[in-house]
C-alpha positions as CSV (number, residue, x, y, z in Angstrom):
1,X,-83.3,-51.0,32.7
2,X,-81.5,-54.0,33.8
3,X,-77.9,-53.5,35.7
4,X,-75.5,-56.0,35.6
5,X,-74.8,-57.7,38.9
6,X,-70.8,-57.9,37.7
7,X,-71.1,-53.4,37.1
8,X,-73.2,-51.8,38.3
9,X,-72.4,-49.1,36.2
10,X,-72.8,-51.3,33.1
11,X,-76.1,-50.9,31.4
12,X,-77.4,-54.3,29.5
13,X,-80.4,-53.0,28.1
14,X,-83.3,-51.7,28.7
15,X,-86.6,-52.5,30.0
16,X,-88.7,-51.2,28.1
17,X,-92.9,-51.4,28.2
18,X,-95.8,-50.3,25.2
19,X,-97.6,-47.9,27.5
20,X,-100.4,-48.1,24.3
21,X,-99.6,-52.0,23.3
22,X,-102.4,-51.5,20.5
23,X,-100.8,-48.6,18.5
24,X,-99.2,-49.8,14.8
25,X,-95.8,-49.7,15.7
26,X,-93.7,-49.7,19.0
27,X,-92.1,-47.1,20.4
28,X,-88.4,-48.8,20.4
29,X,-85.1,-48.0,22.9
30,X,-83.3,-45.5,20.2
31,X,-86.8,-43.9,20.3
32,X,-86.9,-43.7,24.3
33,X,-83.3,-42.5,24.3
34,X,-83.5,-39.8,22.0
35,X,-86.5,-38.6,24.2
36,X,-84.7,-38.8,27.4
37,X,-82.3,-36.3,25.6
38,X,-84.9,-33.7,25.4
39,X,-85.0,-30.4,27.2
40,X,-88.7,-31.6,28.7
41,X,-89.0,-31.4,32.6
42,X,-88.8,-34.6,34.3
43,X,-91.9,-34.8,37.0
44,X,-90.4,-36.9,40.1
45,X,-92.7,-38.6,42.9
46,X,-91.6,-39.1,45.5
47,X,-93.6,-40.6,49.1
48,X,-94.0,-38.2,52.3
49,X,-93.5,-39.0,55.2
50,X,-97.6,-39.2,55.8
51,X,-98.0,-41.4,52.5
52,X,-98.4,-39.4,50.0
53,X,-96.9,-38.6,46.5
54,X,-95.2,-35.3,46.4
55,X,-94.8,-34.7,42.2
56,X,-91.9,-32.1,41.2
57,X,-90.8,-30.7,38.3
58,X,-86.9,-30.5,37.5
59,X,-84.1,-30.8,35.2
60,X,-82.6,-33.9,34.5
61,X,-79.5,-35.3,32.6
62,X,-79.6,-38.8,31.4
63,X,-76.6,-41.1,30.8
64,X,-76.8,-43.0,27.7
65,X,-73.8,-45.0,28.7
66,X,-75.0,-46.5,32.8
67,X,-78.9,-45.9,31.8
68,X,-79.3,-43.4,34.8
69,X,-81.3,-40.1,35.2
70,X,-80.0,-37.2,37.5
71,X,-81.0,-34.3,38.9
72,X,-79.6,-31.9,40.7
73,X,-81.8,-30.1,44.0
74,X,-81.0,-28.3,47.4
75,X,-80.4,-30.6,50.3
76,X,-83.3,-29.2,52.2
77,X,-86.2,-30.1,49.7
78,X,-88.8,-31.9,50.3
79,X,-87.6,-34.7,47.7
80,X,-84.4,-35.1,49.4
81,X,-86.1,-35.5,53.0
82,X,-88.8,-38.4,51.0
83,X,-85.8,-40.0,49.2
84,X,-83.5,-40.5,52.3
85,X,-86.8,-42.0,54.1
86,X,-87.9,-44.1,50.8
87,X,-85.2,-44.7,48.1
88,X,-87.2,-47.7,46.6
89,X,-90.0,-45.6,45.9
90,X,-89.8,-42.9,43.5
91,X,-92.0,-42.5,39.7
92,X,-91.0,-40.5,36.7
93,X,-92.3,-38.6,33.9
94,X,-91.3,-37.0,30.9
95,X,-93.8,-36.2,28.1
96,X,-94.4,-33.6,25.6
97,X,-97.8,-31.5,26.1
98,X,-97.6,-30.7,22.4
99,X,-100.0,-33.5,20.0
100,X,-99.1,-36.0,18.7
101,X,-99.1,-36.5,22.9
102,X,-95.6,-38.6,23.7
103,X,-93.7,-39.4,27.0
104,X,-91.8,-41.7,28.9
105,X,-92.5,-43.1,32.7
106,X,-91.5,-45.4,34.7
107,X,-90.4,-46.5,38.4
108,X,-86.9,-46.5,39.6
109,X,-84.8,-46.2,43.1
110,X,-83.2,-43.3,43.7
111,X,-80.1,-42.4,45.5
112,X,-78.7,-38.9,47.1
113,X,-74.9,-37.9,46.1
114,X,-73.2,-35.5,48.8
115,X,-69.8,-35.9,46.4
116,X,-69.0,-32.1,45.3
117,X,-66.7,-33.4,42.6
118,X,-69.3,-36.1,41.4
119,X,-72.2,-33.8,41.5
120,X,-70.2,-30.8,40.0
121,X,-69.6,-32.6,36.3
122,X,-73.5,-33.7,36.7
123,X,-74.7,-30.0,37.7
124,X,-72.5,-28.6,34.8
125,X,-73.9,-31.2,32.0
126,X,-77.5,-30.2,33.3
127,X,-76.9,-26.3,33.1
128,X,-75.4,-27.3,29.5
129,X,-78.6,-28.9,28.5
130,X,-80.9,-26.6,29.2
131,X,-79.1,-23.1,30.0
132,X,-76.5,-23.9,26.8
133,X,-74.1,-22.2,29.1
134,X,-72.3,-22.1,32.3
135,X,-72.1,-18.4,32.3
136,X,-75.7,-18.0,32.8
137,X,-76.3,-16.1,36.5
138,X,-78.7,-19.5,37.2
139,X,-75.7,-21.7,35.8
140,X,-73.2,-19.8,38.1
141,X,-76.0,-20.0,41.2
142,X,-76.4,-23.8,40.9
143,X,-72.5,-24.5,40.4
144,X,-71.7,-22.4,43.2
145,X,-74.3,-24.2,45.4
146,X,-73.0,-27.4,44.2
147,X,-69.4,-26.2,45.2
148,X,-70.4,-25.4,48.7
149,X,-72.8,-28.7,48.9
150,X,-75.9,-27.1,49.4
151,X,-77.1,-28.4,45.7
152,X,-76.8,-32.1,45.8
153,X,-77.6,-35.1,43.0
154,X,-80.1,-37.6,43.1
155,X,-79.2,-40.9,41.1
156,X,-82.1,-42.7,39.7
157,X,-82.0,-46.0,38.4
158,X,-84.4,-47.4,36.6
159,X,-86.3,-50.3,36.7
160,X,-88.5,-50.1,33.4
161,X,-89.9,-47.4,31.3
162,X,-93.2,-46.8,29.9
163,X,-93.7,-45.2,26.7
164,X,-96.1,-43.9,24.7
165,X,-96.2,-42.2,20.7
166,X,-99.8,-41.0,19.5
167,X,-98.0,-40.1,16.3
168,X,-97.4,-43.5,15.8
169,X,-101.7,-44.0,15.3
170,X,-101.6,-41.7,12.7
């Protein structure tokens, strides 16, 4: 994903690699999109502070309109202690277990939000997503934690994705 150096909130398209370049057709941006909409996990890595990938799975919301993922987590995980020490150095994935095998991937820099306001319109679309509801007990948890700033956002920007479609070798 490329950012405009004028907006940084302005998305002007995305980067987007065949993770299979051989397969018979590409997987193209609507494609990627419409995947990044899903209800799938998103697996984050993040770097400890010894070197090492740490891989978790959460929620995520993306924004069609800036091209950025979030994700909402407590303030004292471990991903929030790697971020703050590495922001530059965080890998995604998102793919479906189910055949034909598909996902997306792909390296971005991430970013912590300690805004309540900010991170309470994120936390809400993310309980939407996958809850349906904000009147689910783990919805009301996560908006309340939000409120009192113990749930905080992480903003990833993108730098390219990676996808891959076995359906599209069939």
């Amino acid at each position: 994903m490329f950012i405009s150096k004028l907006d940084p909130n302005v998305r002007t398209h995305m980067k987007l690699i065949q993770a299979m370049p051989d397969m018979p057709s590409p997987v193209t941006e609507a494609e990627v999109e419409r995947f990044l909409e899903s209800k799938l996990n998103i697996q984050l890595a993040t770097i400890d502070e010894e070197g090492y990938p740490n891989i978790q799975p959460i929620w995520f919301y993306y924004d069609k309109e800036s091209g950025k993922i979030y994700t909402g987590t407590q303030k004292t995980t471990k991903k929030i202690q790697n971020i703050r020490r590495n922001p530059g150095k965080i890998y995604f994935s998102i793919d479906d277990e189910n055949f034909p095998y598909k996902g997306v991937k792909g390296r971005g820099e991430a970013s912590i939000s300690e805004d309540r306001q900010k991170n309470l319109a994120i936390v809400e679309k993310i309980n939407l997503k996958y809850l349906g509801t904000l009147e689910h007990p783990l919805a009301k948890m996560l908006m309340d934690n939000t409120r009192n700033g113990t749930e905080l956002v992480i903003q990833i920007t993108p730098k390219f994705f990676s996808a891959w479609d076995f359906g599209k070798a069939m």
